[in-house]
Jmol script that loads the backbone (N, CA, C; Angstrom):
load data "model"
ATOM      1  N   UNK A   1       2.327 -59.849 -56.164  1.00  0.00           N
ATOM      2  CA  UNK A   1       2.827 -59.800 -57.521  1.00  0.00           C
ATOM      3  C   UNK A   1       4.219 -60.430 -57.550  1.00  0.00           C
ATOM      4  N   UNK A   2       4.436 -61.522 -58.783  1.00  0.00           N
ATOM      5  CA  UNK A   2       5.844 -61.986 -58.544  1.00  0.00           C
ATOM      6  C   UNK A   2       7.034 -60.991 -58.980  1.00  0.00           C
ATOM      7  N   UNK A   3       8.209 -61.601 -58.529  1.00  0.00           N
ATOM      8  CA  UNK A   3       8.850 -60.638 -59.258  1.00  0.00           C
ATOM      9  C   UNK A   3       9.355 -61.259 -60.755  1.00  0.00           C
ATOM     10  N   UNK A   4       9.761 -59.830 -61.139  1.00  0.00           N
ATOM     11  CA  UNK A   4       9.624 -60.032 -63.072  1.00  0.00           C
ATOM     12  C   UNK A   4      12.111 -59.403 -62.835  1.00  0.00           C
ATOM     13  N   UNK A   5      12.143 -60.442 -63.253  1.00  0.00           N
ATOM     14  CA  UNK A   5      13.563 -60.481 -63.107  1.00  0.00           C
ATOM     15  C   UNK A   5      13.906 -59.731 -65.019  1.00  0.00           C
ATOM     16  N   UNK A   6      14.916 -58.969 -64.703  1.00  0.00           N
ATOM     17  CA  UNK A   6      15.033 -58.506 -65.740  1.00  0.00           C
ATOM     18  C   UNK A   6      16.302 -59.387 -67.019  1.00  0.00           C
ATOM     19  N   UNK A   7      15.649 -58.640 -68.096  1.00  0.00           N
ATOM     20  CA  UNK A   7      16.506 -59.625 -69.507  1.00  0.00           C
ATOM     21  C   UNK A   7      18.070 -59.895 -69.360  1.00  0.00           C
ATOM     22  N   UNK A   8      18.396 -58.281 -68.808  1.00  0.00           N
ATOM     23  CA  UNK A   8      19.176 -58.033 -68.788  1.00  0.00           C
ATOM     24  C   UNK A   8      20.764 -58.530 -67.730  1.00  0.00           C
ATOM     25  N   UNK A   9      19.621 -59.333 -66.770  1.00  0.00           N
ATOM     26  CA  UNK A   9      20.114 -59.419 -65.399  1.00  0.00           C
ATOM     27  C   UNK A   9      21.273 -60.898 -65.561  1.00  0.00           C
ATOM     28  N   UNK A  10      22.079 -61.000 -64.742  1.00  0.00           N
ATOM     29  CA  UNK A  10      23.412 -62.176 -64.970  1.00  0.00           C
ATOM     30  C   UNK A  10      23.332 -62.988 -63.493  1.00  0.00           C
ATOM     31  N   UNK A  11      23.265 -64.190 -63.773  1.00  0.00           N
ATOM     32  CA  UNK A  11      23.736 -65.316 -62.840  1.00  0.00           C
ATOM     33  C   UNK A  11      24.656 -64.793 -62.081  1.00  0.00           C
ATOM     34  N   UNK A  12      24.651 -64.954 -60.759  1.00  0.00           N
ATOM     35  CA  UNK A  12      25.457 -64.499 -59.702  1.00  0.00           C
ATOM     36  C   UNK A  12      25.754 -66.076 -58.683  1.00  0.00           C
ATOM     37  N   UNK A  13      25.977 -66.682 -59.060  1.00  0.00           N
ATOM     38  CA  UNK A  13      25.975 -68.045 -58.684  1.00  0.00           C
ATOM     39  C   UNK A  13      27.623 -68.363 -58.581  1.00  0.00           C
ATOM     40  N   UNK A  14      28.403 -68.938 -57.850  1.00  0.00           N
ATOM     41  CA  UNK A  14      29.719 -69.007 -57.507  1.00  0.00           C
ATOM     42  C   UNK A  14      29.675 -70.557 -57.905  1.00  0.00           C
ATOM     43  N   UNK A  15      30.618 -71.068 -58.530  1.00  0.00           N
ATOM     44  CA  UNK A  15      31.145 -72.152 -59.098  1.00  0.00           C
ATOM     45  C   UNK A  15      29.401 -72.734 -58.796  1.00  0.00           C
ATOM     46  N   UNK A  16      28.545 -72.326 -59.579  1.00  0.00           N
ATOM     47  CA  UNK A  16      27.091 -73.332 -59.217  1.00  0.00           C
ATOM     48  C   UNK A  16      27.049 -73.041 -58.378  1.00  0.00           C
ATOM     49  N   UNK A  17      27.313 -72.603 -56.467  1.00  0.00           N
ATOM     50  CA  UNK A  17      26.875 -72.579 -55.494  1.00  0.00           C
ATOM     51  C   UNK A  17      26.434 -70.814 -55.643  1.00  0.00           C
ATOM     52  N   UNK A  18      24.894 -71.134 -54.548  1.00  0.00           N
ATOM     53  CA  UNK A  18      23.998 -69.452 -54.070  1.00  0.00           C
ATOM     54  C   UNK A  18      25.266 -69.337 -52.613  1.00  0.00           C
ATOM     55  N   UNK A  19      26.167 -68.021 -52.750  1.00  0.00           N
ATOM     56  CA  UNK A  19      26.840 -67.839 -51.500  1.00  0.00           C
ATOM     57  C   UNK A  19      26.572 -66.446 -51.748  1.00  0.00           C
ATOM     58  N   UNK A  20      25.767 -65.560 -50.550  1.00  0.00           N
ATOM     59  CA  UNK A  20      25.412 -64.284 -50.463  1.00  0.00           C
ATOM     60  C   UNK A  20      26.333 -63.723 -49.706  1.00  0.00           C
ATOM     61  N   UNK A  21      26.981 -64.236 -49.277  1.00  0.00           N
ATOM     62  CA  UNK A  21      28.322 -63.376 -48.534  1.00  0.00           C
ATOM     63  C   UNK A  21      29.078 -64.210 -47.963  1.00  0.00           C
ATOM     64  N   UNK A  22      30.652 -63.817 -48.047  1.00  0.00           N
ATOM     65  CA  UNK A  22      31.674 -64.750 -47.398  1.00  0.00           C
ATOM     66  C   UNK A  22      31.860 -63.809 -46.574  1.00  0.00           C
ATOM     67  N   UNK A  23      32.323 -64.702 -44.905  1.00  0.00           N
ATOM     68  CA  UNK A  23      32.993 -64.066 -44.103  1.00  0.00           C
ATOM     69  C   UNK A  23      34.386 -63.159 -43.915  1.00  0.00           C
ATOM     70  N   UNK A  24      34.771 -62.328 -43.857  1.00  0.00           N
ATOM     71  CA  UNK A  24      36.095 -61.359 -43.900  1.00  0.00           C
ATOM     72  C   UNK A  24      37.064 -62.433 -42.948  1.00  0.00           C
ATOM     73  N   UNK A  25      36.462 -62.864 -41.932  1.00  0.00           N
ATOM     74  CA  UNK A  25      37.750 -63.067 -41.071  1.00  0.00           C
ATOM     75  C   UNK A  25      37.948 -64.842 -40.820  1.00  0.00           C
ATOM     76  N   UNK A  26      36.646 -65.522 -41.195  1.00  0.00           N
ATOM     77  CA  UNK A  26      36.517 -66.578 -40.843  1.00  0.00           C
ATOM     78  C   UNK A  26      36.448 -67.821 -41.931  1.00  0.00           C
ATOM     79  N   UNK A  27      36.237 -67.394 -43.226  1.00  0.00           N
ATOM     80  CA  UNK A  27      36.091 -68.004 -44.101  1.00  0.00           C
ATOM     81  C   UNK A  27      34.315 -68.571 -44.227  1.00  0.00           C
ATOM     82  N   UNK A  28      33.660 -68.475 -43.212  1.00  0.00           N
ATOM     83  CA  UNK A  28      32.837 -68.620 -43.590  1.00  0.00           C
ATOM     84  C   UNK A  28      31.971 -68.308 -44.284  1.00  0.00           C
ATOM     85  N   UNK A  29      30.685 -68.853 -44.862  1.00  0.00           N
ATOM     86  CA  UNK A  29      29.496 -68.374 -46.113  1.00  0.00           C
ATOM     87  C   UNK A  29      28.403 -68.233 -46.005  1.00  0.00           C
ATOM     88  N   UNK A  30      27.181 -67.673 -46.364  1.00  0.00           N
ATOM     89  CA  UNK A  30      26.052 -67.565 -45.905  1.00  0.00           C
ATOM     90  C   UNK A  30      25.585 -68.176 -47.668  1.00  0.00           C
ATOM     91  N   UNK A  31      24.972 -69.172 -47.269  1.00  0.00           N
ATOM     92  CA  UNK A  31      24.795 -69.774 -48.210  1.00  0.00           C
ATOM     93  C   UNK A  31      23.569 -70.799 -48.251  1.00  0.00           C
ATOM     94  N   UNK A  32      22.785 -70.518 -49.424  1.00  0.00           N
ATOM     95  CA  UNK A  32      21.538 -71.338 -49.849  1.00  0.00           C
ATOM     96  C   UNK A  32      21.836 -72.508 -50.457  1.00  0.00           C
ATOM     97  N   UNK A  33      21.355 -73.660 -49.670  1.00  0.00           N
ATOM     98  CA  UNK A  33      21.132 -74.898 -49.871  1.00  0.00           C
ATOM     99  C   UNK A  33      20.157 -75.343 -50.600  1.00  0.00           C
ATOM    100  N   UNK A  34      20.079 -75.973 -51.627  1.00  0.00           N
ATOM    101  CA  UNK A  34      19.089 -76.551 -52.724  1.00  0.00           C
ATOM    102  C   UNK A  34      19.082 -78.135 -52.629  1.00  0.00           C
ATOM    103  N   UNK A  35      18.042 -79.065 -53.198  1.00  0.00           N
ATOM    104  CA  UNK A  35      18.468 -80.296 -53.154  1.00  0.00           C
ATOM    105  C   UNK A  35      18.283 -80.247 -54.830  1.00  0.00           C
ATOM    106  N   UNK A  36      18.650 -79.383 -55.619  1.00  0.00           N
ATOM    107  CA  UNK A  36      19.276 -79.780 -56.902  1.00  0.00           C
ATOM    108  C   UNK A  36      20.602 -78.363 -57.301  1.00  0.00           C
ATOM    109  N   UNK A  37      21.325 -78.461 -56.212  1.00  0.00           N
ATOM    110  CA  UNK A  37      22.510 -77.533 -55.942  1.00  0.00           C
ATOM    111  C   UNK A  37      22.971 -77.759 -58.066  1.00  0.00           C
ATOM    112  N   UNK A  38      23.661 -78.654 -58.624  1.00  0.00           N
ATOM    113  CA  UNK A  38      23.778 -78.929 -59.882  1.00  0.00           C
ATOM    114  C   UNK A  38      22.985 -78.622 -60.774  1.00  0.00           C
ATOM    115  N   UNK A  39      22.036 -78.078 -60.942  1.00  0.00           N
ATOM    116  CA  UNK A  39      20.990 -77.734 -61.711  1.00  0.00           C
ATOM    117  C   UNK A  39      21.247 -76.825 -62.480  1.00  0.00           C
ATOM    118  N   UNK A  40      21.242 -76.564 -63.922  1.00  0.00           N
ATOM    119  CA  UNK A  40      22.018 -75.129 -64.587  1.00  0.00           C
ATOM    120  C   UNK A  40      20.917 -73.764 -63.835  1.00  0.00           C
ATOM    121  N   UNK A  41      21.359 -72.906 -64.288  1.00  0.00           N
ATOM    122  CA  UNK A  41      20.644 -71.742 -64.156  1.00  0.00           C
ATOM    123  C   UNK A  41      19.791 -71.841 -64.682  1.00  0.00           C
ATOM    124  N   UNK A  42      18.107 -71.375 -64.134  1.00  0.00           N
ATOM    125  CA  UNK A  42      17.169 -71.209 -64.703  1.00  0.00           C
ATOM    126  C   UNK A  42      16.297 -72.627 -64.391  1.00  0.00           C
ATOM    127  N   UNK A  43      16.878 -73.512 -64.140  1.00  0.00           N
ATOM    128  CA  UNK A  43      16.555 -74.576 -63.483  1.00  0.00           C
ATOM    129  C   UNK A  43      16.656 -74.991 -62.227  1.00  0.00           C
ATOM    130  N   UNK A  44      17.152 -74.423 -62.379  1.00  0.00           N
ATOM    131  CA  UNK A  44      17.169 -74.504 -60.231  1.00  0.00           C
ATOM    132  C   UNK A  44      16.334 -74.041 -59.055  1.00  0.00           C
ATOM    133  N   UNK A  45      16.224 -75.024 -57.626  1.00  0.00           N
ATOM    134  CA  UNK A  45      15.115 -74.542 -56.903  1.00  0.00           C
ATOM    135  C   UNK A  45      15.524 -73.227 -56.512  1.00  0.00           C
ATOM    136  N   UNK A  46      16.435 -72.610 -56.921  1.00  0.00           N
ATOM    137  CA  UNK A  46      17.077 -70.884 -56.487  1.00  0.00           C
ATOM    138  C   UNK A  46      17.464 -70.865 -57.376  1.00  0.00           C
ATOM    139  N   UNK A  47      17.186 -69.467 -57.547  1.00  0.00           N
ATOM    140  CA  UNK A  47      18.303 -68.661 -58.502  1.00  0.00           C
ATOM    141  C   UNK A  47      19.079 -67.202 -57.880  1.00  0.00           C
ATOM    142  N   UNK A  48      20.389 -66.684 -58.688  1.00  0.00           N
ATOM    143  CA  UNK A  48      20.754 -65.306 -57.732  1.00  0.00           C
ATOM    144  C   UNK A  48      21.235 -64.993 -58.688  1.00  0.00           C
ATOM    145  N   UNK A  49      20.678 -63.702 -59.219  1.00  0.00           N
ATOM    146  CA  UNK A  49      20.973 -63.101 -59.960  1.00  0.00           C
ATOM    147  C   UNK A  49      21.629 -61.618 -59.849  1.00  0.00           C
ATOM    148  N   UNK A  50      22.117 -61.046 -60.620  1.00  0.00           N
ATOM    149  CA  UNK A  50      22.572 -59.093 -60.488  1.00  0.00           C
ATOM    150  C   UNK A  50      21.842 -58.838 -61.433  1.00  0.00           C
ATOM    151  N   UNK A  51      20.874 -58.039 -60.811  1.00  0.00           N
ATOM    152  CA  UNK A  51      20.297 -56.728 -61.798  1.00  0.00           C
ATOM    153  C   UNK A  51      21.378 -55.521 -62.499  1.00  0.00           C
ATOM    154  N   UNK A  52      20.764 -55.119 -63.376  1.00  0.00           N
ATOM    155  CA  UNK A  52      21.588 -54.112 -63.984  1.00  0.00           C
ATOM    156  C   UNK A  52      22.201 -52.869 -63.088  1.00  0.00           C
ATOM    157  N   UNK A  53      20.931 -52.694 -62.610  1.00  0.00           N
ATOM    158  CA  UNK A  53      21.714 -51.706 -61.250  1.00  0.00           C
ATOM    159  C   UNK A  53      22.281 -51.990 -60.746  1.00  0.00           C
ATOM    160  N   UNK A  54      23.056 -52.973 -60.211  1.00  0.00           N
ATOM    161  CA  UNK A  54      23.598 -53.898 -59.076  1.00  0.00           C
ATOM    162  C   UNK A  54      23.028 -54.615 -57.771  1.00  0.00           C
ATOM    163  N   UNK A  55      21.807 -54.397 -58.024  1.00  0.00           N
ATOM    164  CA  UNK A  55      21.238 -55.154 -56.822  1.00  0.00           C
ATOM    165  C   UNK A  55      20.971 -56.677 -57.414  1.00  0.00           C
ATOM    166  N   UNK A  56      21.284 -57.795 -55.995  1.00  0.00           N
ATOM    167  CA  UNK A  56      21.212 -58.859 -55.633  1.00  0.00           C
ATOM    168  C   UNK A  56      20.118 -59.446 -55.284  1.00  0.00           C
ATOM    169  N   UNK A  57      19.398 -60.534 -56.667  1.00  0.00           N
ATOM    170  CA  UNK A  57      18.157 -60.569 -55.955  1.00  0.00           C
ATOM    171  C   UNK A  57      18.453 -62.641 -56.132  1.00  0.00           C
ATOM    172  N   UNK A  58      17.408 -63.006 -55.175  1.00  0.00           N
ATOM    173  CA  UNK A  58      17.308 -64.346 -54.452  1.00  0.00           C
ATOM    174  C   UNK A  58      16.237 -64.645 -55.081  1.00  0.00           C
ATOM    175  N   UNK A  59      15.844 -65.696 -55.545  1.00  0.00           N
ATOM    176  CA  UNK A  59      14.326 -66.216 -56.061  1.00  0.00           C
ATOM    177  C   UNK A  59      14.220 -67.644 -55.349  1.00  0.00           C
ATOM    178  N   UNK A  60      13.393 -68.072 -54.774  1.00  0.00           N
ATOM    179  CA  UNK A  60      13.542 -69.452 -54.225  1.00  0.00           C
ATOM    180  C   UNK A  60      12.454 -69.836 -54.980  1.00  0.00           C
ATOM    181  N   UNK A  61      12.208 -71.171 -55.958  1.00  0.00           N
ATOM    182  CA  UNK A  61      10.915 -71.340 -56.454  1.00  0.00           C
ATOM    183  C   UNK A  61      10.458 -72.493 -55.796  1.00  0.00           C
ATOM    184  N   UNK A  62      11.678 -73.524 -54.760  1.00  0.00           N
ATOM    185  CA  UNK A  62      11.086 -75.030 -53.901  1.00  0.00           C
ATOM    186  C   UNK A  62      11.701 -74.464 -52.286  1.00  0.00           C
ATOM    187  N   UNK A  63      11.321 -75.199 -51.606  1.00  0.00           N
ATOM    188  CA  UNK A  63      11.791 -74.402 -50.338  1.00  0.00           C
ATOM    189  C   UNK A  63      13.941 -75.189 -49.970  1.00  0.00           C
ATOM    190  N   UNK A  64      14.294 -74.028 -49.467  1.00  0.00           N
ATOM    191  CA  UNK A  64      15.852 -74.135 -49.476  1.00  0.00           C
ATOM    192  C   UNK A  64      16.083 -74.233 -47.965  1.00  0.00           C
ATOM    193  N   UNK A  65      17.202 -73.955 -47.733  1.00  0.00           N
ATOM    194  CA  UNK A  65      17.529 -73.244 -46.470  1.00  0.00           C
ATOM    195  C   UNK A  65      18.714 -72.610 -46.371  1.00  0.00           C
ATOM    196  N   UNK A  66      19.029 -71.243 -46.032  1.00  0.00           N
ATOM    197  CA  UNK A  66      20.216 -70.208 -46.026  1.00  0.00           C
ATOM    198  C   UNK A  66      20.955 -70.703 -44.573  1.00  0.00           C
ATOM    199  N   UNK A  67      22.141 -71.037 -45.121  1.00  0.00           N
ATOM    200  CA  UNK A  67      23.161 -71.617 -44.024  1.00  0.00           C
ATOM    201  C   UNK A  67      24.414 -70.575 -43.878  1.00  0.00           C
ATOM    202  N   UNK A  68      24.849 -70.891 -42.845  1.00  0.00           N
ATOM    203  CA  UNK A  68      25.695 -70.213 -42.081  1.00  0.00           C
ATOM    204  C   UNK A  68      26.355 -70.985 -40.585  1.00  0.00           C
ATOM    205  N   UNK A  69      27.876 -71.179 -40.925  1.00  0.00           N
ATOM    206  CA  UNK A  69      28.247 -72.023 -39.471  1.00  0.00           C
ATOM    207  C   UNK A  69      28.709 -71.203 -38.163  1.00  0.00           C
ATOM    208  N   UNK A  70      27.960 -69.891 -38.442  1.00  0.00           N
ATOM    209  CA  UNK A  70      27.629 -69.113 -36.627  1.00  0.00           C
ATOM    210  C   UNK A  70      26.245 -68.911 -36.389  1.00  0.00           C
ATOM    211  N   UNK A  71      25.457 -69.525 -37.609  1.00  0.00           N
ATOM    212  CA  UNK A  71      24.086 -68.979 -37.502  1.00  0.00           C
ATOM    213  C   UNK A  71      23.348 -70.036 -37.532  1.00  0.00           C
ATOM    214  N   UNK A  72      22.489 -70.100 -36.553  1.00  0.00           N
ATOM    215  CA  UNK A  72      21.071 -70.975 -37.354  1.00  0.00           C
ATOM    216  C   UNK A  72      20.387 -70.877 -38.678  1.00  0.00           C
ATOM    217  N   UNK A  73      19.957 -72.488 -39.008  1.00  0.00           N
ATOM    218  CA  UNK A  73      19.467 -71.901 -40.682  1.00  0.00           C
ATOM    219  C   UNK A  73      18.444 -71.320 -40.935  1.00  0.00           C
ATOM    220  N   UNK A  74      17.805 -71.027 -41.306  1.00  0.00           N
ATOM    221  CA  UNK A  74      16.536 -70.158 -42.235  1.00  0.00           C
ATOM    222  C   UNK A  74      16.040 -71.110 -43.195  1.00  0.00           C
ATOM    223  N   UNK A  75      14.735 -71.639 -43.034  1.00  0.00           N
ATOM    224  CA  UNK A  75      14.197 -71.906 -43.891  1.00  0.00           C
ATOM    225  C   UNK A  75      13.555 -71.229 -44.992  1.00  0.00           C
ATOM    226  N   UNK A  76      13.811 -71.074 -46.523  1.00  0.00           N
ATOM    227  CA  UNK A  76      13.224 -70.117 -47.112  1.00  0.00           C
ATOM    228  C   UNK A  76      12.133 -71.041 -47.907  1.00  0.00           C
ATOM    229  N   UNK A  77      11.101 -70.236 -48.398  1.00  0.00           N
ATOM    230  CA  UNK A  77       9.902 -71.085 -49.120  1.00  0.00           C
ATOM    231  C   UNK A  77       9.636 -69.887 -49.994  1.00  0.00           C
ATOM    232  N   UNK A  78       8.867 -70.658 -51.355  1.00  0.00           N
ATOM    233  CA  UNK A  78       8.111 -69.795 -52.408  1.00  0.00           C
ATOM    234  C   UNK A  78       7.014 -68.658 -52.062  1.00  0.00           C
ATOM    235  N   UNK A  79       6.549 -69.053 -50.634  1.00  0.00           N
ATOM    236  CA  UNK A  79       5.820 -67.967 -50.453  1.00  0.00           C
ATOM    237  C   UNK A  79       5.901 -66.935 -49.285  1.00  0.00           C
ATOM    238  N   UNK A  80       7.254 -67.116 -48.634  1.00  0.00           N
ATOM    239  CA  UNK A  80       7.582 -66.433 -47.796  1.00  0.00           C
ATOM    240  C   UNK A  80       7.696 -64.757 -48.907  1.00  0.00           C
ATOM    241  N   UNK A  81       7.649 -63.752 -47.141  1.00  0.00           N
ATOM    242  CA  UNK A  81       7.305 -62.305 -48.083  1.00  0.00           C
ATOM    243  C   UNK A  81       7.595 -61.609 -46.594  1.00  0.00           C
ATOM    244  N   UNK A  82       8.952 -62.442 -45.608  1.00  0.00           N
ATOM    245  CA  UNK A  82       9.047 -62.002 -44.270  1.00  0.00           C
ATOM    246  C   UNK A  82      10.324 -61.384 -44.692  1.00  0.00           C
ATOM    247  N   UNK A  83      10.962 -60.687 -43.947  1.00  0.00           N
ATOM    248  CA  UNK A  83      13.015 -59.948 -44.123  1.00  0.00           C
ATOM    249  C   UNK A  83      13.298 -61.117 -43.398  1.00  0.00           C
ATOM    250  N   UNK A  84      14.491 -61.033 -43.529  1.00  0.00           N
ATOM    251  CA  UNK A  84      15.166 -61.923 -42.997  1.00  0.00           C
ATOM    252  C   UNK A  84      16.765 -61.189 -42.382  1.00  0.00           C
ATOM    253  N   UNK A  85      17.410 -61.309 -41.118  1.00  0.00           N
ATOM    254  CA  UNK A  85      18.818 -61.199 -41.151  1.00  0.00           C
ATOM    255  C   UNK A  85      19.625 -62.024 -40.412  1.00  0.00           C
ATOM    256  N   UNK A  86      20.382 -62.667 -40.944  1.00  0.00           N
ATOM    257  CA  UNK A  86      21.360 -63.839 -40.818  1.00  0.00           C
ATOM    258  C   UNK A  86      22.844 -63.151 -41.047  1.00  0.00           C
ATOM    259  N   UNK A  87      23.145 -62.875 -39.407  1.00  0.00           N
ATOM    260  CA  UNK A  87      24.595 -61.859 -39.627  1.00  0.00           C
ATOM    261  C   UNK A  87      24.611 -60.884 -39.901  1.00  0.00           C
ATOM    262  N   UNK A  88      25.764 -60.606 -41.449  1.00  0.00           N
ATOM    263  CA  UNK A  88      25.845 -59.545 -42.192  1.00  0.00           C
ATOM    264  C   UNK A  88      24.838 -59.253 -43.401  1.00  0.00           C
ATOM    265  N   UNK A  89      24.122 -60.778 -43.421  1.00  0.00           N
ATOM    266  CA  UNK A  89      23.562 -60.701 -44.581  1.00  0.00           C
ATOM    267  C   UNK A  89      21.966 -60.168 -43.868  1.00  0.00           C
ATOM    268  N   UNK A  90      21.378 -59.450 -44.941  1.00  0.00           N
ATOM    269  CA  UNK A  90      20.215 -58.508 -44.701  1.00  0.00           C
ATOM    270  C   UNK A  90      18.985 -59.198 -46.248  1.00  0.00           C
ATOM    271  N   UNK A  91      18.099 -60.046 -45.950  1.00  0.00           N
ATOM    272  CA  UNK A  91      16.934 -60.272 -47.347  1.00  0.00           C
ATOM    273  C   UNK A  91      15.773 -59.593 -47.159  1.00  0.00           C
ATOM    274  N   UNK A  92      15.611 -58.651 -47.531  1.00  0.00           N
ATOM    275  CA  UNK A  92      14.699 -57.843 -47.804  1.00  0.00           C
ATOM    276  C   UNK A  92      13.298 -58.293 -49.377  1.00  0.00           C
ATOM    277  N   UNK A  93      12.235 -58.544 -48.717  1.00  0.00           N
ATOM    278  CA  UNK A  93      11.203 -59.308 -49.377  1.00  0.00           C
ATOM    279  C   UNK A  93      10.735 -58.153 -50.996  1.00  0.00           C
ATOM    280  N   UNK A  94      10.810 -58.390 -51.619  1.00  0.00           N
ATOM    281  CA  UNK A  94      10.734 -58.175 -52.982  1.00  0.00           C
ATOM    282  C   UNK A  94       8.742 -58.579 -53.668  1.00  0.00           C
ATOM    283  N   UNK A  95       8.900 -59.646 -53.231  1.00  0.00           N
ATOM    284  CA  UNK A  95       7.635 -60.249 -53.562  1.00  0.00           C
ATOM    285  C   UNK A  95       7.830 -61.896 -53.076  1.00  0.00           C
ATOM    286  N   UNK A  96       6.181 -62.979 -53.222  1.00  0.00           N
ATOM    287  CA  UNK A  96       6.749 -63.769 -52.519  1.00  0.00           C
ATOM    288  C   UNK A  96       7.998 -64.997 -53.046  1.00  0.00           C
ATOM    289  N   UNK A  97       8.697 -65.427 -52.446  1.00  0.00           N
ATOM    290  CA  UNK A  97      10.038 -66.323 -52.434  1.00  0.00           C
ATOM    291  C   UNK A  97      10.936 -65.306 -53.128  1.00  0.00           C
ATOM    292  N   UNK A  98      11.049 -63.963 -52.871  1.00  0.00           N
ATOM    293  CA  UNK A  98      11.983 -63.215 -53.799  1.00  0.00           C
ATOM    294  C   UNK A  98      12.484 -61.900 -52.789  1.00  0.00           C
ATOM    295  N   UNK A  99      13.893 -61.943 -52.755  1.00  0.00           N
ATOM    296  CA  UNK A  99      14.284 -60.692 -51.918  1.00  0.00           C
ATOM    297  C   UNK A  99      15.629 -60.382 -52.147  1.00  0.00           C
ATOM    298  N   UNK A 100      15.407 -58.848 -51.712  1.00  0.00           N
ATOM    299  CA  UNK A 100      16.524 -58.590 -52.224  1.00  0.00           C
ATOM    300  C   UNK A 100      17.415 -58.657 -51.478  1.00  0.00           C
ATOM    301  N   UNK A 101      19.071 -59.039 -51.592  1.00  0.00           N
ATOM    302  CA  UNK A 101      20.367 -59.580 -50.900  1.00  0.00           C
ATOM    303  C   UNK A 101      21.047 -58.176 -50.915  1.00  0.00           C
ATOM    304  N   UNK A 102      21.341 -57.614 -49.409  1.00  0.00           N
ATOM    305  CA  UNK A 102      22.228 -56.475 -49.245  1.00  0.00           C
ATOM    306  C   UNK A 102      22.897 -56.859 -47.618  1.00  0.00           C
ATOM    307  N   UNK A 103      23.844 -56.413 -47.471  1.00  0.00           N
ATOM    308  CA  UNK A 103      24.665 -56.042 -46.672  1.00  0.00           C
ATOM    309  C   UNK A 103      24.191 -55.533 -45.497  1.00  0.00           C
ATOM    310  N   UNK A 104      24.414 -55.882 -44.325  1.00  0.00           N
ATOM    311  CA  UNK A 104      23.727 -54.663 -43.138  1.00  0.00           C
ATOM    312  C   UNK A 104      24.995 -53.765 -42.693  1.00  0.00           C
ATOM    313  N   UNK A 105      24.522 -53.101 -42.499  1.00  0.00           N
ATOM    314  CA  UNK A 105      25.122 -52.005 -41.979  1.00  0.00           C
ATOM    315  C   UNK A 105      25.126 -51.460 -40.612  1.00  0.00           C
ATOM    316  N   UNK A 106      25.646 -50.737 -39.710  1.00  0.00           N
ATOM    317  CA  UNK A 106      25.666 -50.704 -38.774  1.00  0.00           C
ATOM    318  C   UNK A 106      26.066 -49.013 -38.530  1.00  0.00           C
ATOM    319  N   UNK A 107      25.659 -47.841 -37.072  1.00  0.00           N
ATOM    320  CA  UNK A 107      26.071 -46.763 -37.229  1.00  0.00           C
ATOM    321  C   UNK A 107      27.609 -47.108 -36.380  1.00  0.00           C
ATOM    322  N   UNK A 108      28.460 -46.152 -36.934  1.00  0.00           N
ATOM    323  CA  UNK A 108      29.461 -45.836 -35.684  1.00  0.00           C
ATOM    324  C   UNK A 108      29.580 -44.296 -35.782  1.00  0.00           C
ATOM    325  N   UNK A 109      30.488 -44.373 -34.206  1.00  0.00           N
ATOM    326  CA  UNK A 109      30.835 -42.989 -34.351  1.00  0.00           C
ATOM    327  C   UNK A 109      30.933 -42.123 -35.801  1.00  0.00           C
ATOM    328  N   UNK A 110      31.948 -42.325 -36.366  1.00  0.00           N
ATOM    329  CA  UNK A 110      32.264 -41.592 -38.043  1.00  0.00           C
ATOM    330  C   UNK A 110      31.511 -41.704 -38.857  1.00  0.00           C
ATOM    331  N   UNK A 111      29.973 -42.241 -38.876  1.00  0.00           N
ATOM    332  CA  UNK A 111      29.225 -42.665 -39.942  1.00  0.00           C
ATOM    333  C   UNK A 111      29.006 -43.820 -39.723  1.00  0.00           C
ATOM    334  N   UNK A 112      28.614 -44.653 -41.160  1.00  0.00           N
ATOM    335  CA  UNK A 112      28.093 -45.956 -41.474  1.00  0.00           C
ATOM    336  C   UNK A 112      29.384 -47.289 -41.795  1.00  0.00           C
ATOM    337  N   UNK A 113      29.234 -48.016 -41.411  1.00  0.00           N
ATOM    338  CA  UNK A 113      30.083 -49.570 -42.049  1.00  0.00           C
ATOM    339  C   UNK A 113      28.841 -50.800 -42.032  1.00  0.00           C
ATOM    340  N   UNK A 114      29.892 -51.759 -42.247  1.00  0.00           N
ATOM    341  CA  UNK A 114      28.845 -53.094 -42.608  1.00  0.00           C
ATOM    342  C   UNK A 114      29.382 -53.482 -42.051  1.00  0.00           C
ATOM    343  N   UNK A 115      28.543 -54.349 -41.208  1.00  0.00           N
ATOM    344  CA  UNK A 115      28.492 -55.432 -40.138  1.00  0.00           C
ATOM    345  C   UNK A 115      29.681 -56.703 -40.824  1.00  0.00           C
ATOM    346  N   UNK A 116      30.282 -56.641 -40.216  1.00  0.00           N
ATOM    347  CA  UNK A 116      31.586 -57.664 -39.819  1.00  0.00           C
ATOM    348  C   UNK A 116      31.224 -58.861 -39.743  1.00  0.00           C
ATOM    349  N   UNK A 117      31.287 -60.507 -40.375  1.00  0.00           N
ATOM    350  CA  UNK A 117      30.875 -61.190 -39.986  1.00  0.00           C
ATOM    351  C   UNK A 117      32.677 -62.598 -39.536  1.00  0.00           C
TER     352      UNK A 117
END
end "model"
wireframe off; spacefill off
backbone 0.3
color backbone group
């Protein structure tokens, strides 16, 4: 079943660029590559949106690839429906080419934090 993105939900797109997380210490980005990066919203081979709740969701509708310069890339496609984790960033499959973008986390002694990238 695809996913049904809600009315309500807002472009999460950084100056036009998909960046699911910047690095804390390095400047680096984990970031989806399109070959129509310029494309308005709603037109584009990705979209990233915020749901009303606050969750982060990814739609790929042509195949992309999620970059990162400590990571190898990830190819994503319309019908992928695998998780994915690249670093800090955690895509959790929604339906196919659609997942949801969260944070990983990690235990320590005192409880929980998010993985440091």
């Amino acid at each position: 079943m695809m996913y049904q993105r809600s009315a309500a939900s807002k472009d999460a797109r950084t100056q036009g660029r998909i960046i699911l997380a910047e690095g804390e210490a390095t400047g680096h980005c984990h970031e989806v590559l399109t070959p129509d990066a310029e494309a308005p919203p709603g037109m584009a081979s990705a979209q990233f949106f915020e749901e009303p709740d606050g969750r982060r969701v990814l739609l790929v509708l042509e195949p992309c690839v999620l970059r990162h310069q400590e990571h190898g890339p990830l190819m994503l496609t319309p019908i992928d429906t695998q998780d994915y984790a690249q670093g800090d960033v955690y895509l959790q499959s929604l339906s196919p080419g659609c997942w949801h973008v969260r944070r990983q986390s990690e235990q320590v002694p005192d409880g929980w934090r998010y993985v440091a990238d």
